[in-house]
N, C-alpha and C positions, 0 to 999 in steps of 0.2 A: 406393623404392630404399634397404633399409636394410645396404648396406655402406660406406657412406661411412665410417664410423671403426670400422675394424677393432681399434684396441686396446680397445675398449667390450666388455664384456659383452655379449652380444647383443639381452637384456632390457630393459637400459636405453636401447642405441644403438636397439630398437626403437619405444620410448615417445619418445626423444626423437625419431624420425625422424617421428614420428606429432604433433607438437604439444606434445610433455606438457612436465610442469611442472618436469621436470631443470633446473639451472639447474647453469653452469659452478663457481658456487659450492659446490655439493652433490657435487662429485665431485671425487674426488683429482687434484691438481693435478699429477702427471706424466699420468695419464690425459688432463687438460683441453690440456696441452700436446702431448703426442702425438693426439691428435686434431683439435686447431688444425691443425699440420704436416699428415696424412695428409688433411684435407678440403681445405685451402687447396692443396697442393701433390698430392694423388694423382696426377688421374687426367692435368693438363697438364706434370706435370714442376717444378724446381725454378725451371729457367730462364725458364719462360713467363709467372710468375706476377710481376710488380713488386710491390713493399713499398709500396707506395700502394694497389695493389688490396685487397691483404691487409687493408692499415687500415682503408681504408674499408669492408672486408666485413664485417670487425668490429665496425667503429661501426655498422654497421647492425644487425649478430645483437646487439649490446648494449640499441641502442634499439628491439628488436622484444621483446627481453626483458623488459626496464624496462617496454614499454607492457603487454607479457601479464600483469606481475605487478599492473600496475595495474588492470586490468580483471577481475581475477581478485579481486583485492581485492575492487572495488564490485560484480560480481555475489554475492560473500561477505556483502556488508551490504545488497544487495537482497534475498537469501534471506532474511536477518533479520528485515528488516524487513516481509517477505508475511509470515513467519511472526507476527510480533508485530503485525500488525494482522489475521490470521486467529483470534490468540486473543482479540483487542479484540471482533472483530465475534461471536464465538462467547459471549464474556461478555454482552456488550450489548445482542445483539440476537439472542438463540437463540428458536427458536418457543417458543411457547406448552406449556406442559405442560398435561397432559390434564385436570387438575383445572381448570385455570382457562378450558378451553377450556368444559368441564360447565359454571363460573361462569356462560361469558358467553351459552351458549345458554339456560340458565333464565334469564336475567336477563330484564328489559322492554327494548323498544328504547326508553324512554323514562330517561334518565340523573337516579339519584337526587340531593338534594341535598349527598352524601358527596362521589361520585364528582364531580360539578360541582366542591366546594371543593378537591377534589383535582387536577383542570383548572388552575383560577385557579393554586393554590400553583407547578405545574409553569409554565404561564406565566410567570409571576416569578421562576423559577428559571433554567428551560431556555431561556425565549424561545417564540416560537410557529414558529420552523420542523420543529425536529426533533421531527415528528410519534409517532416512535416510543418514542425518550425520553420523552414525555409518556405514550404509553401505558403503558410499563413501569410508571412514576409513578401512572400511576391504578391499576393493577393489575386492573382488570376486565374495559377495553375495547384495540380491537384500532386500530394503526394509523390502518386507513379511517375507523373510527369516531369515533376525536379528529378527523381530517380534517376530516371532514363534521360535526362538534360546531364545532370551532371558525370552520371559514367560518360558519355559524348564528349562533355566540355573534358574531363582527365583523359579521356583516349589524346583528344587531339593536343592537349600542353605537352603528352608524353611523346606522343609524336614529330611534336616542334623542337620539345628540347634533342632530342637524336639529331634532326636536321641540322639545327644549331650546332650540336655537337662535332658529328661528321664534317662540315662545311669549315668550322673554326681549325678545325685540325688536319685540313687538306685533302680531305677525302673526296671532296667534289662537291658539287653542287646538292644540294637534299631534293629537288624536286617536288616539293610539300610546299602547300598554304599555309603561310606565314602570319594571317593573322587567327584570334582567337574564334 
């Protein structure tokens, strides 16, 4: 129903009839007053309408206002902020380029002792959860492949330390490879 305020432009009283983001303050203030009048009082007359109504209809269109601009805000810094972790994730973690993809099909599935020191370093750095981190780091191998590297390399520390254990405390010999 967009003739409720006939002194509007019809463009704007359009947009504002729809939602949009007019706000009493963006528009010329005999305009925002004659249109107060003409919507509060059109269509039931001067007399029907009590000055309580009025106010409280007000303080309602105010604090619907007040809320839209707020929400209008934080979808503003939610957009932001998708956008500034879609370039995070595009820096950080974009596929493979095709050179490194050639690397890692020529490569052995058996990890040289570079790429290993390269592992450990990343370890110490990054921690052992972010698998892909680590991969970037090593620059050879792919995600799965640190994965399955590193569950391996913690099987066998865990299995060293036991040996270690057992052996230190007389229990015999551990019969395990001792090194990493």
């Amino acid at each position: 129903h967009l003739d409720f305020c006939p002194s509007l432009p019809s463009g704007l009283e359009a947009f504002m009839a729809l939602g949009g983001l007019a706000s009493e303050s963006s528009m010329p203030e005999d305009a925002v007053r004659s249109c107060r009048k003409e919507t509060v009082l059109g269509k039931r007359g001067h007399d029907a309408v009590e000055s309580g109504e009025k106010s409280s209809m007000w303080q309602d269109i105010e604090r619907l206002r007040r809320e839209n601009e707020r929400l209008m805000h934080q979808l503003s810094d939610s957009r932001s902020e998708v956008e500034r972790l879609k370039e995070f994730i595009e820096t950080n973690y974009e596929s493979k380029s095709p050179k490194l993809q050639e690397i890692q099909k020529s490569e052995s599935r058996y990890w040289t002792e570079e790429e290993h020191s390269r592992f450990l370093d990343a370890l110490q750095i990054i921690g052992p959860k972010d698998v892909r981190a680590i991969a970037n780091f090593v620059g050879t191998r792919s995600a799965t492949q640190v994965r399955t590297h590193a569950q391996k390399f913690f099987i066998k520390l865990a299995r060293m330390r036991r040996t270690a254990d057992t052996s230190s405390s007389g229990g015999g010999g551990g019969g395990g490879d001792a090194s990493p």
